[in-house]
LUMROMAR-17621 format. One record per residue (C-alpha): residue number from 1; x negated, y negated, z negated; residue in three letters. Coordinates in steps of 0.05 Angstrom, whole numbers. Example, Ala and Ser with C-alpha at 12.3 -4.5 7.8 and 13.67 -1.06 7.14 Angstrom:
<recs>
REC   seq       c1       c2       c3   type
REC     1     -246       90     -156    ALA
REC     2     -273       21     -143    SER
</recs>
This chain:
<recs>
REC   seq       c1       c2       c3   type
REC     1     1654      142    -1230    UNK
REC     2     1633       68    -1224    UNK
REC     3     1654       46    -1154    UNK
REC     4     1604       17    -1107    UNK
REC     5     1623      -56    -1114    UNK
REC     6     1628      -58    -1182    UNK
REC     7     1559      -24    -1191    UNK
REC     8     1521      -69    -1140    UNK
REC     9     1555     -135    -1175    UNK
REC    10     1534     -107    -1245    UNK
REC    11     1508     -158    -1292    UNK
REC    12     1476     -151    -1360    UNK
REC    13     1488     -198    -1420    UNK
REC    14     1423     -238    -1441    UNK
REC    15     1408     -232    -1509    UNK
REC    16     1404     -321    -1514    UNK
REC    17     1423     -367    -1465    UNK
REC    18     1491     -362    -1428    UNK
REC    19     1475     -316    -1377    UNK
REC    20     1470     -249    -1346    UNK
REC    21     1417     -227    -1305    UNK
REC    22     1444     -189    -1240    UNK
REC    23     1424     -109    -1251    UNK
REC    24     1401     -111    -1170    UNK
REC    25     1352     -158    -1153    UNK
REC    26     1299     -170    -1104    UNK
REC    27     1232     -180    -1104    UNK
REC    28     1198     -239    -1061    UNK
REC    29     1122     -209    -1076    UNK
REC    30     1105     -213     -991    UNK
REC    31     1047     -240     -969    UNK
REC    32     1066     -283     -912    UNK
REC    33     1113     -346     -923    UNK
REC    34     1148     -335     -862    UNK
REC    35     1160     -270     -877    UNK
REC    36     1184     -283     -948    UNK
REC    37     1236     -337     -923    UNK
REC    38     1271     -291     -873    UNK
REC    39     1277     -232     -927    UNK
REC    40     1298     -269     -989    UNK
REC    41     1349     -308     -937    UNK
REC    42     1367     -240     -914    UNK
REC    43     1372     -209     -986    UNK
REC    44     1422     -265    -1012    UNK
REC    45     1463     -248     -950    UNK
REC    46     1468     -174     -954    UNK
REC    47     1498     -192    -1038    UNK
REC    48     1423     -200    -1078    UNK
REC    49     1442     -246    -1129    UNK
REC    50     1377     -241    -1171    UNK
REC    51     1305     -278    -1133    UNK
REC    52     1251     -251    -1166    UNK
REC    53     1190     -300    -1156    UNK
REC    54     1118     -321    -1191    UNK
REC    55     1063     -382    -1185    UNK
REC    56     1015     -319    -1175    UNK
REC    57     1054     -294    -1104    UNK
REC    58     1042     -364    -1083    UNK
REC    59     1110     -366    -1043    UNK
REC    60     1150     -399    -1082    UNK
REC    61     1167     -463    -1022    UNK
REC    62     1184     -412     -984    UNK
REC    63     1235     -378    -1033    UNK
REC    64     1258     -449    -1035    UNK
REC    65     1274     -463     -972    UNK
REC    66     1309     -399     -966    UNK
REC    67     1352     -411    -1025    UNK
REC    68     1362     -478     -990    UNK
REC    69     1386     -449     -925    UNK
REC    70     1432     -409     -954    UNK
REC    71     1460     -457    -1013    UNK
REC    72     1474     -512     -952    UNK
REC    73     1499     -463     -913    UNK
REC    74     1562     -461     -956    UNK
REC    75     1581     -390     -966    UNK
REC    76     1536     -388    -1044    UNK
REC    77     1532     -432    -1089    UNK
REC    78     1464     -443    -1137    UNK
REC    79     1497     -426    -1199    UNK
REC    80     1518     -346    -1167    UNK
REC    81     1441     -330    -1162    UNK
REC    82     1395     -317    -1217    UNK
REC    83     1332     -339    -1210    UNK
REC    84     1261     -311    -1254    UNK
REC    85     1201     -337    -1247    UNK
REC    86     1130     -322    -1280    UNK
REC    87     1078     -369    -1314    UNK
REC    88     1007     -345    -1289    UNK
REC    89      947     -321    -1332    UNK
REC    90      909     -382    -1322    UNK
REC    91      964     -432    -1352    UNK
REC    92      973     -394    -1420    UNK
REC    93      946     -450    -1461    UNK
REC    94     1007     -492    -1485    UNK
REC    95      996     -550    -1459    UNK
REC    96      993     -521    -1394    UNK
REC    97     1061     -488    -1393    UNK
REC    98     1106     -545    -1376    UNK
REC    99     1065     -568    -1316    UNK
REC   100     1065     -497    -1283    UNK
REC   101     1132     -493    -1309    UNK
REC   102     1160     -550    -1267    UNK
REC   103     1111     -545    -1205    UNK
REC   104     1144     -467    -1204    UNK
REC   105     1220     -513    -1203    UNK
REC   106     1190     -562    -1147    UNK
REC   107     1167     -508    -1112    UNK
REC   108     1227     -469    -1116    UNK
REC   109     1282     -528    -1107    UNK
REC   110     1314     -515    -1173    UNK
REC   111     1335     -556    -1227    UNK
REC   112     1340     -502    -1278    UNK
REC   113     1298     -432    -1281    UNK
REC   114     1347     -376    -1298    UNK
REC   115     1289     -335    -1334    UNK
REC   116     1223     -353    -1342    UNK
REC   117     1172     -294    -1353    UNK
REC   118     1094     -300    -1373    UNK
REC   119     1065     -255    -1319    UNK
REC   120     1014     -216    -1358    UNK
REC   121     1001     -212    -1438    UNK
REC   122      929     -236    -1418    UNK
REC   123      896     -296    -1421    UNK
REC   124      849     -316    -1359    UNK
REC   125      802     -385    -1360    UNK
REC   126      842     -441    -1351    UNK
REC   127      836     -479    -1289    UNK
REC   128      859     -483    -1213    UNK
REC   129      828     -411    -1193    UNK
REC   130      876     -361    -1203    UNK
REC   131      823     -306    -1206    UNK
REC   132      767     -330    -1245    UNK
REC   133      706     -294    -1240    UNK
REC   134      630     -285    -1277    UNK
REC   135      572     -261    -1223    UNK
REC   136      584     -199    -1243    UNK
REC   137      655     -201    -1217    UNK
REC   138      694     -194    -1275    UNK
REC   139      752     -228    -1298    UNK
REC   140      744     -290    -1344    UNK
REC   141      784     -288    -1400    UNK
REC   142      808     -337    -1446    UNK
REC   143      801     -318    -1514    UNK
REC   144      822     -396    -1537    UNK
REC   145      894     -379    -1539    UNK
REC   146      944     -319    -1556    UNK
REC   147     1006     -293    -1529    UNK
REC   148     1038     -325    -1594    UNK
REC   149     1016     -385    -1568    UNK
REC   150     1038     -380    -1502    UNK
REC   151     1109     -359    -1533    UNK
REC   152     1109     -419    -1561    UNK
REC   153     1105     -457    -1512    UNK
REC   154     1157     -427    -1467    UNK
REC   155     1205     -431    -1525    UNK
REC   156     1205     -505    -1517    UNK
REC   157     1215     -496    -1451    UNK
REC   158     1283     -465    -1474    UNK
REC   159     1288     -526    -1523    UNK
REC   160     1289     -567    -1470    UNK
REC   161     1338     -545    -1428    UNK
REC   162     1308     -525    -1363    UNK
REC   163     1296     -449    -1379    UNK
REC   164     1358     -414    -1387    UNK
REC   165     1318     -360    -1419    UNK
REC   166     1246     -330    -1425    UNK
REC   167     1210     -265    -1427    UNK
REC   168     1154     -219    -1411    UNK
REC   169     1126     -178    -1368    UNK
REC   170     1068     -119    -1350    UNK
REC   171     1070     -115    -1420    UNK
REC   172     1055      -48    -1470    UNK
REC   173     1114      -33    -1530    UNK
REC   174     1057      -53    -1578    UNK
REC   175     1042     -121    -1552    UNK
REC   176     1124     -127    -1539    UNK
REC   177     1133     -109    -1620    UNK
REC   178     1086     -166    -1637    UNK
REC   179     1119     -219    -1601    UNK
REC   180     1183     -197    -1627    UNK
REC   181     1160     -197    -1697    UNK
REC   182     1144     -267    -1695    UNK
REC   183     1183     -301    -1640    UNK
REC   184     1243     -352    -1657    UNK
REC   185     1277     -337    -1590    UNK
REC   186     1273     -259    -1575    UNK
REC   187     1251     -235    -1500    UNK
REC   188     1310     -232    -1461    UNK
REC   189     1275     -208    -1409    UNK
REC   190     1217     -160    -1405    UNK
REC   191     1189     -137    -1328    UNK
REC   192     1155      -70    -1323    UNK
REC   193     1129      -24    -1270    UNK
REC   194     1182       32    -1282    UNK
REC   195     1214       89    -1235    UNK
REC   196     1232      162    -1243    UNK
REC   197     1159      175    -1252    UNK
REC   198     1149      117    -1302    UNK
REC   199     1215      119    -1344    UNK
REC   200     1190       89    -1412    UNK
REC   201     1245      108    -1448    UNK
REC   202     1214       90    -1515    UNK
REC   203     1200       27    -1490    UNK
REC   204     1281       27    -1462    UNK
REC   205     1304       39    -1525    UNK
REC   206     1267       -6    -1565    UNK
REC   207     1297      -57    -1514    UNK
REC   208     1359      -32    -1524    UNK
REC   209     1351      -38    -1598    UNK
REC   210     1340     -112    -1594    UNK
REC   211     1385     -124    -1534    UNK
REC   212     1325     -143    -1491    UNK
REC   213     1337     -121    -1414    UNK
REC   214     1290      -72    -1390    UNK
REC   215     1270      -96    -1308    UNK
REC   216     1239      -49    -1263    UNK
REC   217     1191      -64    -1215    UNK
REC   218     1163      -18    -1161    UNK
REC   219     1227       16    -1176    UNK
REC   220     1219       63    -1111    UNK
REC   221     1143       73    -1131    UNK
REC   222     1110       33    -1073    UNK
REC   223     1108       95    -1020    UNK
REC   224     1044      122    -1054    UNK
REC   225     1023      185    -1079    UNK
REC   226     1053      219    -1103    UNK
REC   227     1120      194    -1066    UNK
REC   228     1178      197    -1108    UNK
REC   229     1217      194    -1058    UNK
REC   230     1195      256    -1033    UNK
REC   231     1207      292    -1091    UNK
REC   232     1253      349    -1093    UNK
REC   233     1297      331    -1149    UNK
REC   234     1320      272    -1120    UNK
REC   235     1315      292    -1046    UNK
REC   236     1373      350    -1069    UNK
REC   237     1402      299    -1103    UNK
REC   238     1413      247    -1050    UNK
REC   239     1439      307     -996    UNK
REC   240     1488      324    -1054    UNK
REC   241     1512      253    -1066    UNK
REC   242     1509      221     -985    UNK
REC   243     1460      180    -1003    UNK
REC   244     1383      164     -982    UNK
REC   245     1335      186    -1043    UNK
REC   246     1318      108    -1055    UNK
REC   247     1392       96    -1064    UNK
REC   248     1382      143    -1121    UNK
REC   249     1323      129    -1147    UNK
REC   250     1354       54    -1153    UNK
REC   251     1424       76    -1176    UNK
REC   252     1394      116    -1232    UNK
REC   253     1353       56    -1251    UNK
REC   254     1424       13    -1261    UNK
REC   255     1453       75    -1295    UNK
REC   256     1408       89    -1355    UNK
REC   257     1417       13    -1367    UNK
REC   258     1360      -25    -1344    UNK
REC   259     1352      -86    -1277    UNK
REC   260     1309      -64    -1219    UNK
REC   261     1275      -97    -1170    UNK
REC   262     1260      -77    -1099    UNK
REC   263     1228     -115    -1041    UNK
REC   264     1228     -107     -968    UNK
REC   265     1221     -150     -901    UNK
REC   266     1262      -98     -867    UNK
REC   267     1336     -124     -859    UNK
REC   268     1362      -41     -853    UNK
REC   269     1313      -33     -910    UNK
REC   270     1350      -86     -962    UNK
REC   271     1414      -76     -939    UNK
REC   272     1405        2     -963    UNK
REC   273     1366      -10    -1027    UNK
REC   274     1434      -58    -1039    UNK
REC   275     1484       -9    -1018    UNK
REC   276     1487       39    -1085    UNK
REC   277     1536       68    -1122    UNK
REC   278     1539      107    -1201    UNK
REC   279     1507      178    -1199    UNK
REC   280     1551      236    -1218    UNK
REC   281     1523      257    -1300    UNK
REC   282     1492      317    -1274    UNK
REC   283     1444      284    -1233    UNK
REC   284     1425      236    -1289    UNK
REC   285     1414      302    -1326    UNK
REC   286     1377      334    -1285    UNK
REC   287     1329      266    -1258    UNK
REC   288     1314      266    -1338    UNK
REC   289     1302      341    -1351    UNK
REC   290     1265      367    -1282    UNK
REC   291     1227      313    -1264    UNK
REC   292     1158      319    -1302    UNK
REC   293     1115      277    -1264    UNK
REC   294     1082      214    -1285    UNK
REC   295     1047      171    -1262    UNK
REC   296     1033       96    -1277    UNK
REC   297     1019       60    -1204    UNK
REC   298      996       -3    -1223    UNK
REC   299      940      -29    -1272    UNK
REC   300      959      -89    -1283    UNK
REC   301      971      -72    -1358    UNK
REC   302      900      -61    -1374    UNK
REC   303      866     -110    -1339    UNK
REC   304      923     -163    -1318    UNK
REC   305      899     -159    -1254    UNK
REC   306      949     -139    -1203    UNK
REC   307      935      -74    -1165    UNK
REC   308      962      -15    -1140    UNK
REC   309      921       53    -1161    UNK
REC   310      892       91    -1093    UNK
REC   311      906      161    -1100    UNK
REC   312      873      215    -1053    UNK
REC   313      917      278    -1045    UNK
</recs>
């Protein structure tokens, strides 16, 4: 069995570029700047090596100035932490790319992005507001440009010399095929809602196939219903293995060979969604074989709008 160290410090070759992306990372998707600077400061203490940011979360200064803190601080260094970063729906066109692309590195306080993801597959009207709407409400969209397009563009960013590397994200297997059909730089990346109830192992192993790394987000499920966490496969699980049924739930996520993401403002909280350690194979077994639910939580796919589904019990 993978000891704990070795599995928290895991790090996945990128498939271009130099790097590796750390396999644990944390999300800075938290409303409130303040709030955001003390957990991603808090995160890189506890051992996160991997800031996971966007232009949408408008946060990025104050993932800066936590990066800052730390980096000045003297105890890490910029070139241990991996840093992603996402281009938003209303900058697809490509001559919009390399101004968001270095307002997200001002913002941030970073010469270099580590991995540079467009957001969504879809294209919203161009402009300041990051939600344009009709009168009806509905989402503008741009139908002036295509995700081709916007590849494009972000492979000059690579060019260039100021993203490491670049992928995708909230994106299906189908649109994923098309971009890797006709891309000159392949994904390295692609970012997808994915948990015990989401697995997507066809879409894992198409990633696998082309040596694309497959990041989780809501990797614990968000708390909503149903709670994964609850469930009674893991729950047995984690009393069988000492551990809490998110340090499963994230440990298996490492295991089958994909990144996760996790978030929290809760020191306790991030110190325990760091603290995992390799699942014996039974569990894996079992995780994959008795655990039929599923359930996609967010719709962002179909609409790229960000949004959790309400469920009532």
């Amino acid at each position: 069995m993978t000891t704990s160290d070795k599995f928290r410090e895991m790090r996945i070759p990128l498939n271009h570029g130099s790097g590796a992306i750390p396999a644990v990372g944390f999300g800075t998707l938290i409303p409130d700047p303040v709030a955001t600077r003390q957990a991603t400061k808090a995160a890189l203490e506890t051992g996160f090596r991997h800031l996971d940011a966007a232009e949408r979360y408008r946060n990025e200064d104050a993932v800066g100035e936590a990066m800052q803190e730390v980096f000045k601080a003297g105890a890490i260094r910029r070139d241990e932490v991996f840093v992603t970063t996402k281009l938003w729906n209303t900058n697809h066109r490509p001559e919009r790319v390399r101004a968001a692309f270095d307002a997200s590195r001002r913002r941030l306080q970073v010469d270099d992005i580590d991995c540079y993801l467009i957001h969504t597959p879809f294209a919203f009207q161009p402009g300041d507001n990051q939600d344009p709407r009709d009168a009806q409400g509905q989402v503008i969209y741009d139908s002036g440009v295509t995700l081709a397009d916007t590849w494009g563009a972000l492979e000059r960013l690579v060019d260039e010399g100021h993203a490491r590397s670049i992928g995708l994200s909230d994106i299906s297997l189908e649109k994923l095929k098309e971009i890797v059909a006709v891309a000159r730089i392949k994904p390295a990346v692609v970012q997808v809602e994915s948990h015990p109830y989401l697995p997507e192992w066809e879409l894992l192993e198409f990633c696998r196939e082309h040596g694309i790394v497959l990041l989780a987000f809501a990797a614990l499920g968000h708390a909503m219903d149903p709670n994964l966490l609850e469930d009674p496969v893991i729950t047995a699980i984690a009393a069988r293995v000492h551990k809490t049924p998110a340090q499963v739930a994230l440990a298996w996520a490492v295991q089958r060979g994909s990144a996760f993401l996790t978030t929290s403002k809760n020191p306790r909280r991030i110190q325990e969604n760091f603290d995992i350690s390799a699942l014996p194979e039974d569990a894996m077994r079992e995780m994959r074989e008795r655990i039929t639910t599923n359930i996609r939580f967010n719709a962002v796919v179909k609409t790229g709008v960000p949004g959790f589904i309400p469920r009532v019990k």
